[in-house]
N, C-alpha and C positions, 0 to 999 in steps of 0.2 A: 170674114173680116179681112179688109186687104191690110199691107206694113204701116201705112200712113196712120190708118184708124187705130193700130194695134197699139205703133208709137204713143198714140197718143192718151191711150187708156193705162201702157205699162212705158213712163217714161226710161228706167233705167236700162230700158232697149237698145235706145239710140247713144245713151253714152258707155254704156257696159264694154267692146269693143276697144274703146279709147283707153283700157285702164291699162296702163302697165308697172313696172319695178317701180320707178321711181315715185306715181304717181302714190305706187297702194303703200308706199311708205312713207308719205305723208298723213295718209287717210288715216295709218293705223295710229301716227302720231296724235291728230285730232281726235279719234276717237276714243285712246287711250286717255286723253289730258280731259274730254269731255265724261268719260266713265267715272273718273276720281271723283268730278264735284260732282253729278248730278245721281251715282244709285246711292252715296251716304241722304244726299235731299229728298231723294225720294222715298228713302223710308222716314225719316223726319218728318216729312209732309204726312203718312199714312199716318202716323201716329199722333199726331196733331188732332188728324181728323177722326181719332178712334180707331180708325181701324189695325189689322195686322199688319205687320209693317213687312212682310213679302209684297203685298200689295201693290207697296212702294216700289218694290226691286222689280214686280212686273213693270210696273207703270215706264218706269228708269229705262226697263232695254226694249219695250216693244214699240214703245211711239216712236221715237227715234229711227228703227228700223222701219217701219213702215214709212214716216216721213221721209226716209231718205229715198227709197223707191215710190215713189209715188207723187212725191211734191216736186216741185223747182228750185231751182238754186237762187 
């Protein structure tokens, strides 16, 4: 598999390099302010729906990470 194909199956390739101080203090900003509302929702949601509300707190931190590596901005 050449870099072009690779880019394009693991995007956080091509931007990974670019991260620096300023930027990952931002990220941590947004992910910090997106953590508050969305692991209380996601166990809310679990329990809504019956279920265990870990569930939820999976659901909360794993989509998210894999969306971030994997999707587009």
């Amino acid at each position: 598999m050449n870099k072009a194909a690779l880019r394009k199956v693991l995007p956080f390739l091509e931007w990974w390099p670019m991260v620096n101080r300023n930027s990952l203090k931002a990220d941590f900003a947004a992910g910090l302010t997106n953590a508050i509302i969305v692991l209380p929702q996601g166990v809310a949601f679990a329990m809504i729906a019956g279920l265990p509300p870990i569930y939820g707190l999976y659901t909360a931190m794993v989509v998210p990470v894999v969306a971030a590596l994997f999707g587009s901005s």
